[in-house]
N, CA, C and O atoms as a Tripos MOL2 file, in Angstrom:
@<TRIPOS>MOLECULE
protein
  288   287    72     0     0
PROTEIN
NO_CHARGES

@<TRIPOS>ATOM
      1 N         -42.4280  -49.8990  112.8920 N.3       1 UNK1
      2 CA        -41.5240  -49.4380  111.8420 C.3       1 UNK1
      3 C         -41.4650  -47.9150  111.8970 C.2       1 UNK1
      4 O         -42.5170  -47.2820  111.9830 O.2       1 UNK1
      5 N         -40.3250  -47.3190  111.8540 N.am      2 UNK2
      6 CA        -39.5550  -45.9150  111.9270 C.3       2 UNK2
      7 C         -40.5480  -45.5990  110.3460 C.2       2 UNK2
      8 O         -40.8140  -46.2750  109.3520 O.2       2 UNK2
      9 N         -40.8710  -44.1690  110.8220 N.am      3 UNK3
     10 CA        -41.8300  -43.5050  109.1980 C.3       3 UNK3
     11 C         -40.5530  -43.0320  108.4060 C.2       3 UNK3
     12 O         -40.5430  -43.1290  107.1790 O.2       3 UNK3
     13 N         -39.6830  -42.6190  108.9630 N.am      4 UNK4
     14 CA        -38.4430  -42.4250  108.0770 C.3       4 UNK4
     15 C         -38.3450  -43.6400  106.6110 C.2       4 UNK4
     16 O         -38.3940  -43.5850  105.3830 O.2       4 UNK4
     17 N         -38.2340  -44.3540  107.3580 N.am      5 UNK5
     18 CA        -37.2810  -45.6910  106.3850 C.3       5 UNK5
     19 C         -39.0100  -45.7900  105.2940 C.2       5 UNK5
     20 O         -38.8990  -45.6030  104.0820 O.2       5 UNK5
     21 N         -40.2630  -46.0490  105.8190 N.am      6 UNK6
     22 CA        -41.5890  -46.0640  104.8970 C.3       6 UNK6
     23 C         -41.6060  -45.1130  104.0960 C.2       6 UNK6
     24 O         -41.9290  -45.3530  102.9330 O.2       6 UNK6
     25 N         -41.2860  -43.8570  104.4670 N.am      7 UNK7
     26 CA        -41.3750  -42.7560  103.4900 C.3       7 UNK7
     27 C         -40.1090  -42.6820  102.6270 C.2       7 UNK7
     28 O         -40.1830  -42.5160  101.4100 O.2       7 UNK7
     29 N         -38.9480  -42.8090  103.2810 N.am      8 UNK8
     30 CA        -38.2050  -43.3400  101.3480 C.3       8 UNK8
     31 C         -38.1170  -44.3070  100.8410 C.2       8 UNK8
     32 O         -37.0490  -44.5590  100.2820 O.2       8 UNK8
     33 N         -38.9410  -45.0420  100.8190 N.am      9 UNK9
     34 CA        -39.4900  -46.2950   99.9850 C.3       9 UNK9
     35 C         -40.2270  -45.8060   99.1620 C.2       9 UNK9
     36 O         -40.0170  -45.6880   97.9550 O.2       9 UNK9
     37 N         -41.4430  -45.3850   99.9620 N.am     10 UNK10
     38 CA        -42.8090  -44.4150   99.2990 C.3      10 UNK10
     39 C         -41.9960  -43.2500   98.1920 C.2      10 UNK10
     40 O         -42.6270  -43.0210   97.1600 O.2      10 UNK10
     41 N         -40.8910  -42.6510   98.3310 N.am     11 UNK11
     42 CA        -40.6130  -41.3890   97.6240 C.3      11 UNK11
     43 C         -39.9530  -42.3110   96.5520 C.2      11 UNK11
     44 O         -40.3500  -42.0220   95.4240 O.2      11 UNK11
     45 N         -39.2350  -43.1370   96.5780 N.am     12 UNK12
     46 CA        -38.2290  -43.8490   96.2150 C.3      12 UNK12
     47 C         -38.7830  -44.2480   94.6020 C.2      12 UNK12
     48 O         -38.2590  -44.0970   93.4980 O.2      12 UNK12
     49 N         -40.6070  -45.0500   95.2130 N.am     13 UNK13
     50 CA        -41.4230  -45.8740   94.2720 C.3      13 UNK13
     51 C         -41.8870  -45.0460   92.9960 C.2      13 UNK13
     52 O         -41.8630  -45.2480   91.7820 O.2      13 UNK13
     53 N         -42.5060  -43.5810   94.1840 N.am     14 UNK14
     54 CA        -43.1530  -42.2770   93.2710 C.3      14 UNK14
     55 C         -42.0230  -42.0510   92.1600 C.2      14 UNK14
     56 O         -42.3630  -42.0080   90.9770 O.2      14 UNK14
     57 N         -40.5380  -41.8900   92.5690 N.am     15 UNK15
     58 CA        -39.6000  -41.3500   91.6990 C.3      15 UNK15
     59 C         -39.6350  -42.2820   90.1750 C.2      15 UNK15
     60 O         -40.0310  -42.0060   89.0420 O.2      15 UNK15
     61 N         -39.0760  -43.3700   90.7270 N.am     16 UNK16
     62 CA        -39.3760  -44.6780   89.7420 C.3      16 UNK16
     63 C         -40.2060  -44.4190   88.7710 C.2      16 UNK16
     64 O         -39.8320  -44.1070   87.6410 O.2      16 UNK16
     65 N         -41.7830  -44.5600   89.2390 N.am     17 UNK17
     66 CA        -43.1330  -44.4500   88.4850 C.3      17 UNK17
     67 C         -42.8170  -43.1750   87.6280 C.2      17 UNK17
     68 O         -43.0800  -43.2150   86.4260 O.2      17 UNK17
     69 N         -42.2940  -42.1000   88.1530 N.am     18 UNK18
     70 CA        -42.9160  -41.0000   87.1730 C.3      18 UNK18
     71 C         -41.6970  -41.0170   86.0590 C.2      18 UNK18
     72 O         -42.0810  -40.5310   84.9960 O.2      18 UNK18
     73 N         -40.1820  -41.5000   86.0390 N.am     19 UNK19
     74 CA        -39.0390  -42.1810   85.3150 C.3      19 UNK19
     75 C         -39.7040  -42.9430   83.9300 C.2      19 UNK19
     76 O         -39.4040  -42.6010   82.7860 O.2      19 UNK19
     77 N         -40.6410  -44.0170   84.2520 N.am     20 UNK20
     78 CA        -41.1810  -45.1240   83.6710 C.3      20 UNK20
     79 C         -42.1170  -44.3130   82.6160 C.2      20 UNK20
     80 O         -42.5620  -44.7810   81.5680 O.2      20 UNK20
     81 N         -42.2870  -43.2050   83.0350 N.am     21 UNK21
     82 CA        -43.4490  -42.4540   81.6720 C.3      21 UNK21
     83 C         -43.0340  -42.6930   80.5150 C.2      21 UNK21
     84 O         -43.5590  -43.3910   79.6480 O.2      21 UNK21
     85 N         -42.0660  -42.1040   80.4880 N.am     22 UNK22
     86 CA        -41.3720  -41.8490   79.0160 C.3      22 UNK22
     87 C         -41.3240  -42.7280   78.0210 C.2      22 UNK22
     88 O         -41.6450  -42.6910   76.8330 O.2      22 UNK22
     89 N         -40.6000  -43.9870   79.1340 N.am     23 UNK23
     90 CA        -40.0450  -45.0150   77.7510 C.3      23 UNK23
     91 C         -41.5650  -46.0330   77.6890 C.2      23 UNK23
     92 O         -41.9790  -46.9780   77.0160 O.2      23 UNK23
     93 N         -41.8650  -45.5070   78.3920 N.am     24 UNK24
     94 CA        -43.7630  -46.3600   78.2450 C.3      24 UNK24
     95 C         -44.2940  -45.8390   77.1170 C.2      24 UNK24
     96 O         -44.7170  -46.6360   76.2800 O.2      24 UNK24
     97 N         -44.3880  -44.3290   76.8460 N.am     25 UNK25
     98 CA        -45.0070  -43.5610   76.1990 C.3      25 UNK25
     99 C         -44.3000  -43.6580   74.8950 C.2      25 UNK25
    100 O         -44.9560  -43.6930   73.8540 O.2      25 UNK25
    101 N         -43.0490  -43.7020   74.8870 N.am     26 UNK26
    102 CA        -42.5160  -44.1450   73.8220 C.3      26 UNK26
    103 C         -42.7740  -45.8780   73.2820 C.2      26 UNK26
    104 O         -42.6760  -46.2650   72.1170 O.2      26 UNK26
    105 N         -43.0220  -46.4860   74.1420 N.am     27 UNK27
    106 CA        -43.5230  -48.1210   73.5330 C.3      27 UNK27
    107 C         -44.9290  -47.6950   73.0130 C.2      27 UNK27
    108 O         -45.0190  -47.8950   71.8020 O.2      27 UNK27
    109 N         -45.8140  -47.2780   73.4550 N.am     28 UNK28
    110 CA        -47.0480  -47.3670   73.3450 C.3      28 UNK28
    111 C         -47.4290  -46.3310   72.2040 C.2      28 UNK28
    112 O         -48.5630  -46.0140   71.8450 O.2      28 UNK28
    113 N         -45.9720  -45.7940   71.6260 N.am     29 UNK29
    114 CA        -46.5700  -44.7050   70.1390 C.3      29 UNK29
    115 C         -45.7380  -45.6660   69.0070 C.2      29 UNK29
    116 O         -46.2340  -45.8830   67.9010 O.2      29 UNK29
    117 N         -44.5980  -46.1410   69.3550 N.am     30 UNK30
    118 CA        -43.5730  -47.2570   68.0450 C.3      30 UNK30
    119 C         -44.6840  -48.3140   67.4670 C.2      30 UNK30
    120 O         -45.2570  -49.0880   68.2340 O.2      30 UNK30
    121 N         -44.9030  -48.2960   66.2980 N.am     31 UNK31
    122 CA        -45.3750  -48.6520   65.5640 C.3      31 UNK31
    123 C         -44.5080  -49.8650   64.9190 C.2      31 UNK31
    124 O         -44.9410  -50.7240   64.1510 O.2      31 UNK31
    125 N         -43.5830  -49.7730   65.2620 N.am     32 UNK32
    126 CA        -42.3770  -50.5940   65.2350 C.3      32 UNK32
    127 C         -42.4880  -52.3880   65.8190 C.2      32 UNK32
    128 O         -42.0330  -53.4480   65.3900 O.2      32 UNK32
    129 N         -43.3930  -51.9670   67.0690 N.am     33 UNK33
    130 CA        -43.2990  -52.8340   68.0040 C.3      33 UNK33
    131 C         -44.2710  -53.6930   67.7280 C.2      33 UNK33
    132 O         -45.0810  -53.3010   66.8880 O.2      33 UNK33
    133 N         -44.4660  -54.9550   68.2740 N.am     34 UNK34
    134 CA        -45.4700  -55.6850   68.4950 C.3      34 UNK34
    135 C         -46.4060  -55.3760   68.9670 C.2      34 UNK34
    136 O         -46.0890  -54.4540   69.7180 O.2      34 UNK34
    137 N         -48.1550  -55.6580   69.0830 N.am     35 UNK35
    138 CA        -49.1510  -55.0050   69.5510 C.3      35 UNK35
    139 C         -49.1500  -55.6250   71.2400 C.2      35 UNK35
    140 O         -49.6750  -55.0630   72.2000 O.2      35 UNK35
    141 N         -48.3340  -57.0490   71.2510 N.am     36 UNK36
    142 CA        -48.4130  -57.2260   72.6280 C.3      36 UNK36
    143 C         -47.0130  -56.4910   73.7080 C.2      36 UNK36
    144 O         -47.0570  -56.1370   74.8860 O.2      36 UNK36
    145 N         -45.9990  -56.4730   72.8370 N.am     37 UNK37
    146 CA        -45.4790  -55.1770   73.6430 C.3      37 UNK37
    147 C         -46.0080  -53.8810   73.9650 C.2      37 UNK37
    148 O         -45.7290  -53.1770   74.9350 O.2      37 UNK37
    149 N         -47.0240  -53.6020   72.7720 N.am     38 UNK38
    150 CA        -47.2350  -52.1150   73.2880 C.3      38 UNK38
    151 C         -48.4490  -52.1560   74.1010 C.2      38 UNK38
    152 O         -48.7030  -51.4220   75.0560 O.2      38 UNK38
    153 N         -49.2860  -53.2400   73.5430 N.am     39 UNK39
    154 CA        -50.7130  -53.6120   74.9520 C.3      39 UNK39
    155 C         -49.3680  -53.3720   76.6870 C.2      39 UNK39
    156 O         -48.9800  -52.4060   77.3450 O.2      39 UNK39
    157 N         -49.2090  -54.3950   76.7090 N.am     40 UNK40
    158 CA        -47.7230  -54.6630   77.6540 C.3      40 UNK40
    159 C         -47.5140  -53.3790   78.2670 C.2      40 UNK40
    160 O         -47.5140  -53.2100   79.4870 O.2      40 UNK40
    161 N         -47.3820  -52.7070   77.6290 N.am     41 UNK41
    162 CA        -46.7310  -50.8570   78.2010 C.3      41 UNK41
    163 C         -48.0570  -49.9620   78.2960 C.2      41 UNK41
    164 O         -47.8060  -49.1470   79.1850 O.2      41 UNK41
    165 N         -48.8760  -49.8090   77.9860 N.am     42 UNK42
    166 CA        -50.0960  -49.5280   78.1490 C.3      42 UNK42
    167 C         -51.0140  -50.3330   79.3620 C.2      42 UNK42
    168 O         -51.9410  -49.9120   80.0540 O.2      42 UNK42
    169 N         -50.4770  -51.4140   79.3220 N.am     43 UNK43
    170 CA        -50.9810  -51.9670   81.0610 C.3      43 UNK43
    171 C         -50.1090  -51.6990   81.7830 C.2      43 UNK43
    172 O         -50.3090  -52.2130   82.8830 O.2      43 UNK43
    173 N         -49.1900  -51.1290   81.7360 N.am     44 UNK44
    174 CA        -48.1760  -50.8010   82.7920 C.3      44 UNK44
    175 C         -48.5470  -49.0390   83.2820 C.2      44 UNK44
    176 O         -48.8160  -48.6740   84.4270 O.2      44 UNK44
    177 N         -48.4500  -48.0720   81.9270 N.am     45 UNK45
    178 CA        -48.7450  -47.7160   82.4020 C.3      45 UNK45
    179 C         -50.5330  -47.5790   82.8870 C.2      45 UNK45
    180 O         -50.8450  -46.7500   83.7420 O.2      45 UNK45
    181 N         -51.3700  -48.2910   82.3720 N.am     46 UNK46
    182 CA        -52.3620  -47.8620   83.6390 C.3      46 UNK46
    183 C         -52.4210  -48.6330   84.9410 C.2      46 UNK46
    184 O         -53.3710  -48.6540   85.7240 O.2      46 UNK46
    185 N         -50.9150  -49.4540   85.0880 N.am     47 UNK47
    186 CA        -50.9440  -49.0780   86.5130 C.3      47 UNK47
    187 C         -50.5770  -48.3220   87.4710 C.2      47 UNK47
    188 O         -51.0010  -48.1720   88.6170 O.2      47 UNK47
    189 N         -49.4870  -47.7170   86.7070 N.am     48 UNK48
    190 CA        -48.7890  -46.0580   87.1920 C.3      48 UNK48
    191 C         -50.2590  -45.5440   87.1750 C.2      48 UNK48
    192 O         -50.6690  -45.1980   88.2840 O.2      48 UNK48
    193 N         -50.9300  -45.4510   86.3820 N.am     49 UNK49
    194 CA        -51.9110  -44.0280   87.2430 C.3      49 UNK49
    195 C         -52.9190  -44.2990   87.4210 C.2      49 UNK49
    196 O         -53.8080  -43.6270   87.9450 O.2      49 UNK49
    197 N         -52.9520  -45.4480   86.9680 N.am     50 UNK50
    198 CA        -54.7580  -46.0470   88.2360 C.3      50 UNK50
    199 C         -55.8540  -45.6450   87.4050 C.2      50 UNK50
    200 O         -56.9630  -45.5010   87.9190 O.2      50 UNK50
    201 N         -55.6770  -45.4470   86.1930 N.am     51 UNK51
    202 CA        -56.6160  -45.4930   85.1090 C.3      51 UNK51
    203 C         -56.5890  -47.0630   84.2660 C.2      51 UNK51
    204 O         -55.5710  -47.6240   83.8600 O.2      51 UNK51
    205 N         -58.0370  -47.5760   84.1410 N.am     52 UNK52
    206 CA        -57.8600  -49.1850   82.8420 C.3      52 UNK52
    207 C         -57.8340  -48.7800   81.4080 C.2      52 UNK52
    208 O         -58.5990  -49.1610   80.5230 O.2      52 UNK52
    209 N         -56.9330  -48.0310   81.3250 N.am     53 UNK53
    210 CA        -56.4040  -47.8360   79.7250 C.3      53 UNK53
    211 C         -57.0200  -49.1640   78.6650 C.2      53 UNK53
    212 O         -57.8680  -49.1400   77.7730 O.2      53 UNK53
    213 N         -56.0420  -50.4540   79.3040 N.am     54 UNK54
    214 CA        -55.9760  -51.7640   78.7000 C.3      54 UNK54
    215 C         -56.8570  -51.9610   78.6130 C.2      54 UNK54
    216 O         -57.0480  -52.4330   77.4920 O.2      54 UNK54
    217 N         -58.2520  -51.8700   79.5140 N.am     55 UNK55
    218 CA        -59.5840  -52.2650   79.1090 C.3      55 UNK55
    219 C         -60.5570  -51.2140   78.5220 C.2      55 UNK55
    220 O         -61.7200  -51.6140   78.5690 O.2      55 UNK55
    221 N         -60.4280  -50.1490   78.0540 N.am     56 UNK56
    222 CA        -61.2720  -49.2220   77.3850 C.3      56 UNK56
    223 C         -60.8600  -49.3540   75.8430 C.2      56 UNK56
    224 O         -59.7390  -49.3030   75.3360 O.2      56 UNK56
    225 N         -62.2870  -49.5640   75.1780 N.am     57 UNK57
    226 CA        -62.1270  -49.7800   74.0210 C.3      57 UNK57
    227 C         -60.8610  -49.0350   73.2010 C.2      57 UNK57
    228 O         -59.9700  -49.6360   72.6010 O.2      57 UNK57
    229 N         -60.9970  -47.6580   73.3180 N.am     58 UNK58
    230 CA        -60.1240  -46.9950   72.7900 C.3      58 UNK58
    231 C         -58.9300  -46.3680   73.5740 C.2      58 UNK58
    232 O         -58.5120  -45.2180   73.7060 O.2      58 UNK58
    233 N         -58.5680  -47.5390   74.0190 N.am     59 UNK59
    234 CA        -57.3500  -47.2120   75.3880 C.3      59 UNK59
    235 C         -56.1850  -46.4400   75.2010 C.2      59 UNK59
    236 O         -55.7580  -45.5190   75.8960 O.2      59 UNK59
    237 N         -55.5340  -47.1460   73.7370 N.am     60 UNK60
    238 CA        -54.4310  -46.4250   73.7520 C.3      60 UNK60
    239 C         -54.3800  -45.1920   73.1100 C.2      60 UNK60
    240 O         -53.2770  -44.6490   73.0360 O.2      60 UNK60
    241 N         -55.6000  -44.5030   72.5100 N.am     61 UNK61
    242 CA        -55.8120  -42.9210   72.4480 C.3      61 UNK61
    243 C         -56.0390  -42.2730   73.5850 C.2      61 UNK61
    244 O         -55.5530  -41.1690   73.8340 O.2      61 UNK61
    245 N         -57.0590  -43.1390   74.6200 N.am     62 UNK62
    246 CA        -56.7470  -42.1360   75.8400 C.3      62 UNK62
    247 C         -55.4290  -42.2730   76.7710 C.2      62 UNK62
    248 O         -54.9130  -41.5370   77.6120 O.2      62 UNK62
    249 N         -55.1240  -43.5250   76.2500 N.am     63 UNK63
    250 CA        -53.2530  -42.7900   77.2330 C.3      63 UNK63
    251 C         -52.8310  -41.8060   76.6320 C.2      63 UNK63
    252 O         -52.4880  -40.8000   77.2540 O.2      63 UNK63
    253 N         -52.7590  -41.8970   75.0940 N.am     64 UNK64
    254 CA        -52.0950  -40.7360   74.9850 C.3      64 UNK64
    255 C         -52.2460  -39.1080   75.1540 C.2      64 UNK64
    256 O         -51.3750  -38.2810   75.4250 O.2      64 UNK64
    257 N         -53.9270  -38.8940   74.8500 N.am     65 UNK65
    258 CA        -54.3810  -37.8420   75.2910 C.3      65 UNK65
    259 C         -53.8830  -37.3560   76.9090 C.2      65 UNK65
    260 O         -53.6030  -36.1870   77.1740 O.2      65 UNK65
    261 N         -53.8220  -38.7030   78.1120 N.am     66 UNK66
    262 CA        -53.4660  -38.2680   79.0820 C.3      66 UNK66
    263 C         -51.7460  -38.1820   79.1900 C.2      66 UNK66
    264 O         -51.2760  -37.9010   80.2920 O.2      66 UNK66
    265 N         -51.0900  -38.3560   78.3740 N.am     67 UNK67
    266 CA        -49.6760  -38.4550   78.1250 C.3      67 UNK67
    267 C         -49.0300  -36.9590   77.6930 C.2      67 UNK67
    268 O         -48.0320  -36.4050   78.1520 O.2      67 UNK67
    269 N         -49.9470  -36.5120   76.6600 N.am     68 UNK68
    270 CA        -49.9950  -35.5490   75.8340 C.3      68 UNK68
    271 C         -50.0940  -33.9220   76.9860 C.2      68 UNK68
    272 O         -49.2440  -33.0340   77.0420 O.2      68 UNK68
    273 N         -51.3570  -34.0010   77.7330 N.am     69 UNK69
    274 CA        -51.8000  -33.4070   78.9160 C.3      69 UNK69
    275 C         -50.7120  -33.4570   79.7170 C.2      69 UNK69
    276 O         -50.5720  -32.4330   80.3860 O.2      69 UNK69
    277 N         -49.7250  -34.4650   79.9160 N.am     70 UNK70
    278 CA        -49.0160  -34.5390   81.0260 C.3      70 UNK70
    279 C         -47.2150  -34.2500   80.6560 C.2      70 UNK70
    280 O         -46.1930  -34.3020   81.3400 O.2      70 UNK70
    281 N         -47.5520  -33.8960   79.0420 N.am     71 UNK71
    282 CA        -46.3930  -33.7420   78.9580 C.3      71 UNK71
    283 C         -45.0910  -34.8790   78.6280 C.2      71 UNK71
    284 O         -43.9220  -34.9170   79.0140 O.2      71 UNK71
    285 N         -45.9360  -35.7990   77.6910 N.am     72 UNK72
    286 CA        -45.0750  -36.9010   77.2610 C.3      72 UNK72
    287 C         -45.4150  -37.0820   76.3120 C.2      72 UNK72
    288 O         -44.9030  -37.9710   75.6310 O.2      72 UNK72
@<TRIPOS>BOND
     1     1     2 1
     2     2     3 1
     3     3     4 2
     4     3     5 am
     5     5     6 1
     6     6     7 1
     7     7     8 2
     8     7     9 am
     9     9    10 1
    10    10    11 1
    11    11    12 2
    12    11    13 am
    13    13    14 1
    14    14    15 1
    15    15    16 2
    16    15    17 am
    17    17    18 1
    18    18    19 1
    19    19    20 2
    20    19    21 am
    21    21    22 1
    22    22    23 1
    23    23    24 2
    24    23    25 am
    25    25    26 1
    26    26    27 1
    27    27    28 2
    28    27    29 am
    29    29    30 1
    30    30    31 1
    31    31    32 2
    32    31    33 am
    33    33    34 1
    34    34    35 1
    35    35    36 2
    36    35    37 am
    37    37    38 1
    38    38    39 1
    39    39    40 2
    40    39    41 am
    41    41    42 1
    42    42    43 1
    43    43    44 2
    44    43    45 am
    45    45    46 1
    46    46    47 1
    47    47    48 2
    48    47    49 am
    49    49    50 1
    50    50    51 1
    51    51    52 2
    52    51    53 am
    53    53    54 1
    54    54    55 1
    55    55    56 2
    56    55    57 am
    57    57    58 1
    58    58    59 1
    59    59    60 2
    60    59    61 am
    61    61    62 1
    62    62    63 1
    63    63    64 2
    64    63    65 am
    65    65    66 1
    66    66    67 1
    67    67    68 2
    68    67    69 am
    69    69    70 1
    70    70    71 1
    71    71    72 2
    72    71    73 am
    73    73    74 1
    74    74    75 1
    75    75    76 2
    76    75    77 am
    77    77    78 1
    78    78    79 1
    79    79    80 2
    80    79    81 am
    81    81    82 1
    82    82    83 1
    83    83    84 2
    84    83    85 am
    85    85    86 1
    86    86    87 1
    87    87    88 2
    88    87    89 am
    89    89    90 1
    90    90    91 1
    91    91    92 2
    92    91    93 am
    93    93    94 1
    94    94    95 1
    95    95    96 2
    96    95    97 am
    97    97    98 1
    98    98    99 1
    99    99   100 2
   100    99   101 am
   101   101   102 1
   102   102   103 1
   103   103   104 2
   104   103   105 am
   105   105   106 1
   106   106   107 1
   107   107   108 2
   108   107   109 am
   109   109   110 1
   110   110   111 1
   111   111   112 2
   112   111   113 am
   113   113   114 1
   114   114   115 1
   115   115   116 2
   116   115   117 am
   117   117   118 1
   118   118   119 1
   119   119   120 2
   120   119   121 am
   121   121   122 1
   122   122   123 1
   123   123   124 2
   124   123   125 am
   125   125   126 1
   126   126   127 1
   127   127   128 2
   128   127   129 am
   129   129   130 1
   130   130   131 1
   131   131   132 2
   132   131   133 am
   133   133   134 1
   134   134   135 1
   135   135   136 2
   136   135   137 am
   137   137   138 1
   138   138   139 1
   139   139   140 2
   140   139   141 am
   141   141   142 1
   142   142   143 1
   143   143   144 2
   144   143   145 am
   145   145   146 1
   146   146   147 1
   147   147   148 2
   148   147   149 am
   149   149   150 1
   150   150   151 1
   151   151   152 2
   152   151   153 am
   153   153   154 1
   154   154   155 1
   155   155   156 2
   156   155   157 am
   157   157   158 1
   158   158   159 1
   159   159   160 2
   160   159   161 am
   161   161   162 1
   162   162   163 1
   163   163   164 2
   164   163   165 am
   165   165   166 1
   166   166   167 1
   167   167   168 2
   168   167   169 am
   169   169   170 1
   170   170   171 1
   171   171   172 2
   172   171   173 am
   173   173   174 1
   174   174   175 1
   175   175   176 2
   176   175   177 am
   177   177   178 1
   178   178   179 1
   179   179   180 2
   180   179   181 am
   181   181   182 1
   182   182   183 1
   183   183   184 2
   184   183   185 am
   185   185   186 1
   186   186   187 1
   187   187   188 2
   188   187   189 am
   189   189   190 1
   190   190   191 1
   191   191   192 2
   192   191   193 am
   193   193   194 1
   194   194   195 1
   195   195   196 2
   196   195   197 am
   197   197   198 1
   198   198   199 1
   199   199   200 2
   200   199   201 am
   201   201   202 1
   202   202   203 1
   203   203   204 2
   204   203   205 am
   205   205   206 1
   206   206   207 1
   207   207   208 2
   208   207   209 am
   209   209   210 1
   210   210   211 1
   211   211   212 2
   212   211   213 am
   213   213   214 1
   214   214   215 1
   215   215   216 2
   216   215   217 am
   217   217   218 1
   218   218   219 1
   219   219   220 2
   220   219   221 am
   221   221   222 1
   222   222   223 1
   223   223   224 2
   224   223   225 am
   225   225   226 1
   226   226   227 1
   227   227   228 2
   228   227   229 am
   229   229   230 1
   230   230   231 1
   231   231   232 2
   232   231   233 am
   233   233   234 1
   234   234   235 1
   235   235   236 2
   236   235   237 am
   237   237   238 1
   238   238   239 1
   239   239   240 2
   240   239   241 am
   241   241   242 1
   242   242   243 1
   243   243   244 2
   244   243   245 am
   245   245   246 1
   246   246   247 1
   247   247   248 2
   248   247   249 am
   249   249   250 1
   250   250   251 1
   251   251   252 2
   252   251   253 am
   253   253   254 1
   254   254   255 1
   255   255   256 2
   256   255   257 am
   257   257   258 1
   258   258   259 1
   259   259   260 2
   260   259   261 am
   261   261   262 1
   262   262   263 1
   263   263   264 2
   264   263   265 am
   265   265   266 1
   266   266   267 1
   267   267   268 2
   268   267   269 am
   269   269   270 1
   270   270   271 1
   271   271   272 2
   272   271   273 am
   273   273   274 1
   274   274   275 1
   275   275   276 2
   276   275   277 am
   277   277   278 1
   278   278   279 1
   279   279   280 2
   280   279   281 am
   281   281   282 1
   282   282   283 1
   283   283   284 2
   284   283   285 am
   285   285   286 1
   286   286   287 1
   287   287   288 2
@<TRIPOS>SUBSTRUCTURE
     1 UNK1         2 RESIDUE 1 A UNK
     2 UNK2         6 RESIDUE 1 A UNK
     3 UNK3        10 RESIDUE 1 A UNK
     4 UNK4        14 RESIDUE 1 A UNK
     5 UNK5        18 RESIDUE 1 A UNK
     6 UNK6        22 RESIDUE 1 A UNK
     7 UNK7        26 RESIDUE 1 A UNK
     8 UNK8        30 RESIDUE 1 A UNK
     9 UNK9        34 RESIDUE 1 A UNK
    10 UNK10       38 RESIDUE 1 A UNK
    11 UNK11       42 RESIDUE 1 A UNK
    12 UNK12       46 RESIDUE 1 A UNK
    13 UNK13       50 RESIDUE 1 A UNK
    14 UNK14       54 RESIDUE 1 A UNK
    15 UNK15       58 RESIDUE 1 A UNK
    16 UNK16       62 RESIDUE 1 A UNK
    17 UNK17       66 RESIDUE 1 A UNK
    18 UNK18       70 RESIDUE 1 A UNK
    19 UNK19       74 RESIDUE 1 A UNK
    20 UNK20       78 RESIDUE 1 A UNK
    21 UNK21       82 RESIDUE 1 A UNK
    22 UNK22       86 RESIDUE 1 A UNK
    23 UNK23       90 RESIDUE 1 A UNK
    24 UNK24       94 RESIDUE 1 A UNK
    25 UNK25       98 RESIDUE 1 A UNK
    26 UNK26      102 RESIDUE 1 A UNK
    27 UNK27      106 RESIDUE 1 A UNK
    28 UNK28      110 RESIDUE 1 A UNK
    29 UNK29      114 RESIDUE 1 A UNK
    30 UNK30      118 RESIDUE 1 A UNK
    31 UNK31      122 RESIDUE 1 A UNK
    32 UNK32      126 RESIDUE 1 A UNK
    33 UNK33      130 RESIDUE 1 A UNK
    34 UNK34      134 RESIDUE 1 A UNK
    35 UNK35      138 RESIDUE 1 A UNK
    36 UNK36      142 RESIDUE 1 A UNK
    37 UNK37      146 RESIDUE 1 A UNK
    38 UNK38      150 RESIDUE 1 A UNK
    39 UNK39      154 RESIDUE 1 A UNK
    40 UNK40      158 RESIDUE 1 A UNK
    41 UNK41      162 RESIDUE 1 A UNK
    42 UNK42      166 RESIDUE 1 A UNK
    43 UNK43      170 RESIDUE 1 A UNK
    44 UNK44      174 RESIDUE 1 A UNK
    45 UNK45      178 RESIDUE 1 A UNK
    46 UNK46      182 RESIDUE 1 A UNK
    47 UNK47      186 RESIDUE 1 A UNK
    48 UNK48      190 RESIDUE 1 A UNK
    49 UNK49      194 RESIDUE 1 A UNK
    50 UNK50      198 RESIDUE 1 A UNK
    51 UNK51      202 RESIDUE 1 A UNK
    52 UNK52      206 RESIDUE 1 A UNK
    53 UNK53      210 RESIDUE 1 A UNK
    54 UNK54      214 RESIDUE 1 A UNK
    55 UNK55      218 RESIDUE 1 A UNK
    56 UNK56      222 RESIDUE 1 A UNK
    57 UNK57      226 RESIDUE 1 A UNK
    58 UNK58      230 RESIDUE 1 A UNK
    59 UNK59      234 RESIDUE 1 A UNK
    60 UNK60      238 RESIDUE 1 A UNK
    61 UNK61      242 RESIDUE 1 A UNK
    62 UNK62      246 RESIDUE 1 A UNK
    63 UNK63      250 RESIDUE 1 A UNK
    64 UNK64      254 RESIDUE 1 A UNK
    65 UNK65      258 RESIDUE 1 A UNK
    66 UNK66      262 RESIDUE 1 A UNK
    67 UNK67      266 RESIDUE 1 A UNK
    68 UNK68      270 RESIDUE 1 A UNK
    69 UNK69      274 RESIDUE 1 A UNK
    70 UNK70      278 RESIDUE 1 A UNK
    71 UNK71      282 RESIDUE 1 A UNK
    72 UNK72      286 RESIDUE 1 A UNK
């Protein structure tokens, strides 16, 4: 396989992922929502960044602290 065509896939995915912050970060602060939608977006994003948010007791304060840090 040509690295061309792998690497805009790879850029393609990165673009996506870092898109997906926002309206994550926005599920995971609406109070609005169900706790399994916002669990839901809080496992999503810790799979964008490879942190277990979902499984640390106090998960969804440290997304946001790392949200907050990152500018969301």
């Amino acid at each position: 396989m040509d690295a061309k065509p792998r690497d805009d896939v790879a850029h393609f995915l990165m673009h996506r992922k870092r898109q997906a912050v926002a309206p994550l970060a926005a599920a995971i602060r609406d109070d609005n929502l169900s706790d399994a939608r916002r669990d839901h977006a809080l496992q999503t994003l810790a799979l964008i960044t490879g942190r277990a948010y979902h499984r640390e007791k106090n998960g969804r304060e440290h997304a946001q602290e790392w949200l907050s840090r990152h500018g969301q």
